[in-house]
C-alpha positions as CSV (number, residue, x, y, z in Angstrom):
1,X,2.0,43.1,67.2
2,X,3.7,40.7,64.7
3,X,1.6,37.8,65.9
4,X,-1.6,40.3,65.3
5,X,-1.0,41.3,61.8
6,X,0.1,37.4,60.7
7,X,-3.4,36.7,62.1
8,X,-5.4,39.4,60.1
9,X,-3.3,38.6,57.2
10,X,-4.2,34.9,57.3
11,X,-7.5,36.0,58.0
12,X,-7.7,37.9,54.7
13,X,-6.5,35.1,53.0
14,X,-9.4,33.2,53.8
15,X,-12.2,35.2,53.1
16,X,-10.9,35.8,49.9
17,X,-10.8,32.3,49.3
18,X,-13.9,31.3,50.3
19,X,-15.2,34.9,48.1
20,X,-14.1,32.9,45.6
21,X,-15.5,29.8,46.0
22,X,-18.7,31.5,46.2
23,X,-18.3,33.0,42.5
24,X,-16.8,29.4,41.0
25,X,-20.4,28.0,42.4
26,X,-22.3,30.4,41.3
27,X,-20.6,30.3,37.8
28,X,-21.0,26.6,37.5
29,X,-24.9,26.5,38.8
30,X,-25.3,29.3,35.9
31,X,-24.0,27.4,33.4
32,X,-25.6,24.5,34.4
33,X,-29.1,26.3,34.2
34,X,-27.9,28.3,31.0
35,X,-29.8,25.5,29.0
36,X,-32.7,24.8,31.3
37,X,-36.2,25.9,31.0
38,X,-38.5,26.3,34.3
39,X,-42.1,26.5,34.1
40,X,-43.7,27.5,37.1
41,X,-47.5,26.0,37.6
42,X,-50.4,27.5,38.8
43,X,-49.9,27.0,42.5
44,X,-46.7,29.0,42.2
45,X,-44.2,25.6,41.8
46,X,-41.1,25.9,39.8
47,X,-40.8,22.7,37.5
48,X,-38.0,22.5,35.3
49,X,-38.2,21.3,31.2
50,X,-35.8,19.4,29.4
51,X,-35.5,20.5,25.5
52,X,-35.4,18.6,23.0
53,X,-32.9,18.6,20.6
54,X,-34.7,17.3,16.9
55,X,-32.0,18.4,14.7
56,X,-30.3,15.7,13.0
57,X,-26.6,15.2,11.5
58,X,-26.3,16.0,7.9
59,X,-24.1,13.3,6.3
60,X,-22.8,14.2,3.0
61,X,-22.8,12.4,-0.2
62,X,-19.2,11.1,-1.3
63,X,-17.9,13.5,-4.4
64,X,-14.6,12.8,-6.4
65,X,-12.7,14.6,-3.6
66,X,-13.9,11.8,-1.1
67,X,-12.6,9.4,-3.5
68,X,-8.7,7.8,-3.0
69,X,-6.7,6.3,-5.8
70,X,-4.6,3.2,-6.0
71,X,-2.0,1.7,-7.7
72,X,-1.3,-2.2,-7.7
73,X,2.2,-3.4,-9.0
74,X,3.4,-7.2,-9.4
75,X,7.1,-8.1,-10.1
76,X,9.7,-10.7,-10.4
77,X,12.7,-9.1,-8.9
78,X,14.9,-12.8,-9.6
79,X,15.2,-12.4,-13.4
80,X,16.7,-14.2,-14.6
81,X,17.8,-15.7,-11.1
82,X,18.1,-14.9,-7.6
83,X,21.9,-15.6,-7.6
84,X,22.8,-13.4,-10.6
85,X,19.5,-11.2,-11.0
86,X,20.7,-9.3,-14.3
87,X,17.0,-8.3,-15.7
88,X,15.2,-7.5,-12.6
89,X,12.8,-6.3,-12.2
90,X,10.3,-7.8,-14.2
91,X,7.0,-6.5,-14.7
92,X,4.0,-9.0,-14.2
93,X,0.9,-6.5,-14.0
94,X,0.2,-3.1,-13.3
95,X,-3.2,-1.4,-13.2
96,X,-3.2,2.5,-12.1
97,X,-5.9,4.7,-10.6
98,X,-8.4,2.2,-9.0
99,X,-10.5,4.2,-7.0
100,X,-11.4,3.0,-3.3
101,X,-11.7,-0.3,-3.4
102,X,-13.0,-0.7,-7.1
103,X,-10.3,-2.6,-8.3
104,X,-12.1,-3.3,-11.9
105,X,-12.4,0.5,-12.3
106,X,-8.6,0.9,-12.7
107,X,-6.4,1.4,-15.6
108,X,-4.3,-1.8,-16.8
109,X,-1.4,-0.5,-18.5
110,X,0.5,-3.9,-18.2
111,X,-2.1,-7.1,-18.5
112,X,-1.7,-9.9,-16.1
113,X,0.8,-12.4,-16.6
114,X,1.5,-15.2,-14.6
115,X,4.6,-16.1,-13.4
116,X,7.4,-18.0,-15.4
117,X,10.5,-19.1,-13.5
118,X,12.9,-20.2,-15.5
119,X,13.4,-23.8,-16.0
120,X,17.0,-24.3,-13.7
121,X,16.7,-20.9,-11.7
122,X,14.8,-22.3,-8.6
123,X,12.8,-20.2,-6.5
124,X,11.9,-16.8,-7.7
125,X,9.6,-14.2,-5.9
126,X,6.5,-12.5,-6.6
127,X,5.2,-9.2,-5.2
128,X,2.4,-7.3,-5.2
129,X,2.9,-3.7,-4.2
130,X,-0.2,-1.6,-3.2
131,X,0.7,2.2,-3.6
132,X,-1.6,5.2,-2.8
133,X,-1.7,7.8,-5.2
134,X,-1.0,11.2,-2.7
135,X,-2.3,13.5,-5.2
136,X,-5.4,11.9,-7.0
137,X,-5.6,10.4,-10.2
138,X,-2.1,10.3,-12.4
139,X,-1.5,10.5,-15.7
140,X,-1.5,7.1,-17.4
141,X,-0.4,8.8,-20.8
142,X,3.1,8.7,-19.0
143,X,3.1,5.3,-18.4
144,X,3.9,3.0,-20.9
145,X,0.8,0.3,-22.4
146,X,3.0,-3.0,-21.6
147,X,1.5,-5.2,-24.3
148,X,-0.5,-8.4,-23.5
149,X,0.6,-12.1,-24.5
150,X,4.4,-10.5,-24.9
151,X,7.6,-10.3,-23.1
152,X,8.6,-7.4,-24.5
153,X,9.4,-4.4,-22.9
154,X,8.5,-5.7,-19.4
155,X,12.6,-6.9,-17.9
156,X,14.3,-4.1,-16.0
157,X,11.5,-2.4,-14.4
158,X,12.2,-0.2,-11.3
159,X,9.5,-0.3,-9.0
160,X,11.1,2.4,-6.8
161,X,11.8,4.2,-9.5
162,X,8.0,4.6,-10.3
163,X,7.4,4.9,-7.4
164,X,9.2,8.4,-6.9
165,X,8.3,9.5,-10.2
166,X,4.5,9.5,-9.6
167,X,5.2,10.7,-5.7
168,X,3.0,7.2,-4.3
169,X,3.0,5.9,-0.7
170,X,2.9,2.5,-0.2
171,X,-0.2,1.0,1.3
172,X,0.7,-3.1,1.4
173,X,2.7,-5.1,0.2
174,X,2.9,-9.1,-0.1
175,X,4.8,-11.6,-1.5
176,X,4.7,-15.6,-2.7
177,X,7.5,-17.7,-4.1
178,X,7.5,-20.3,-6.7
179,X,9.6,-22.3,-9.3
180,X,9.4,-24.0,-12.6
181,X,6.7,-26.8,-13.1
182,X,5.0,-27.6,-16.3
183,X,2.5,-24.8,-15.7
184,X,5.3,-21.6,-17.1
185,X,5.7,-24.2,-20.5
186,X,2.2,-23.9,-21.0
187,X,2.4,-20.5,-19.8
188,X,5.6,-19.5,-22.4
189,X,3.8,-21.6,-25.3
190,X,-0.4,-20.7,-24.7
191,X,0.1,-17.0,-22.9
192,X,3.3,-15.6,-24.5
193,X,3.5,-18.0,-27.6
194,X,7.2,-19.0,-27.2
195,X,7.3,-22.3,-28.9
196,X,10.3,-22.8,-26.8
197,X,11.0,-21.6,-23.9
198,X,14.1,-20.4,-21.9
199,X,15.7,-22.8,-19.9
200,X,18.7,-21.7,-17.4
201,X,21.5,-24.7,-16.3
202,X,24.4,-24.4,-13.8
203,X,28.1,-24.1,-14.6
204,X,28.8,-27.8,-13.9
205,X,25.8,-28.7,-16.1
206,X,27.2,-26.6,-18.9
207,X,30.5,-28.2,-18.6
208,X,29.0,-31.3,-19.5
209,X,27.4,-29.6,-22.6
210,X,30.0,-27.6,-23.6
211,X,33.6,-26.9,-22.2
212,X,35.2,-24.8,-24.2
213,X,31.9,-22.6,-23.8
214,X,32.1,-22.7,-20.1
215,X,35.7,-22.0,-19.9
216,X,34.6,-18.5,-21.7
217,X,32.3,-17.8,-18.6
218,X,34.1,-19.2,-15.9
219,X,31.6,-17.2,-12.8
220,X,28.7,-17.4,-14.8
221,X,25.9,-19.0,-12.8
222,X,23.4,-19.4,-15.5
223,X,23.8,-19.8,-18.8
224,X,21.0,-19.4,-21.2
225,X,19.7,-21.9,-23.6
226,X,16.2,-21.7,-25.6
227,X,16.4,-25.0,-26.9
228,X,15.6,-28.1,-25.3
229,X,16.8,-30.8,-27.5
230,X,20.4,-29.7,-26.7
231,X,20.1,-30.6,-23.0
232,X,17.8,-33.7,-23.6
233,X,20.9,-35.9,-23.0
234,X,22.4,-34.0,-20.1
């Protein structure tokens, strides 16, 4: 009797399977004919129609929402040097809310300068920062107009500090390094209009120039001088 019932149980099983099998087919040939269209010709033939689908995507035109701002910094961070770098950061350029890739469209609110390594300061580096602006254009009457063909105002930028304040996410960043050739004179006399510029020497060169000077500033790497006639003999 046990053996019988296992049987009719397992029997049970299987037509309730294959039931539904039966129903997943015909669901799936349903839906597969759900779109179709049959035409049936005169001599009693079914023939079955594709449609054609003639609508087209809409593609909408950009608007100001569509549009993503930018901000690209440039600093020094080795001012004066990279061994004692008191005045960093030092601002190059800044231009705010470029939109897309329209760089000329942007706000300058610090003009381009290029870069002026001290004379005796070796290598300083340069980088340009690409921020995005996370909520749309900001405003540029908070930001200071850094004036052109001037060093004022532009030494002990914080780039991070900006950065926070306007709530930007970097995009890029990239940097170059460079040092003093006869280029940042010209630079300091034609773009600035220093008649002299700053030139930076070592302890040991100091010591030659002046000793009791030196003595005063025992750990000081660089010393600053803006005249070049009194280290013409050095």
């Amino acid at each position: 009797e046990d053996v019988k019932e296992e049987e009719e149980i397992e029997e049970e099983i299987i037509e309730k399977e294959e039931v539904s099998m039966k129903e997943e087919i015909k669901l799936e040939e349903e839906s597969s004919n759900k779109d179709k269209i049959i035409e049936e010709d005169e001599e009693g033939n079914k023939k079955e129609i594709k449609e054609e689908n003639n609508e087209t995507d809409e593609v909408e035109a950009s608007n100001d929402e569509d549009t993503v701002y930018y901000t690209l910094i440039m600093t020094d961070p080795d001012v004066p040097g990279r061994v004692q770098p008191t005045e960093k950061e030092w601002l190059h350029w800044m231009v705010v809310n470029i939109p897309n890739n329209e760089f000329k469209k942007g706000e300058v609110k610090a003009p381009y300068i290029p870069p002026i390594p001290p004379k005796g300061t070796g290598l300083h580096r340069y980088t340009f920062i690409l921020f995005e602006q996370r909520y749309g254009k900001i405003d540029s009457s908070k930001i200071p107009n850094y004036p052109d063909n001037t060093m004022d105002g532009r030494s002990g930028f914080n780039t991070q500090e900006f950065r926070d304040t306007f709530k930007l996410g970097r995009r890029g960043i990239s940097m170059f390094q460079c040092e003093w050739d006869p280029s940042v004179t010209e630079t300091f006399n034609n773009k600035i209009g220093l008649e002299k510029e700053p030139i930076f020497v070592n302890y040991i060169e100091k010591i030659k120039y002046d000793r009791k000077i030196a003595r005063q500033h025992p750990r000081k790497k660089y010393i600053l001088c803006s005249d070049h006639e009194d280290f013409a003999n050095l």
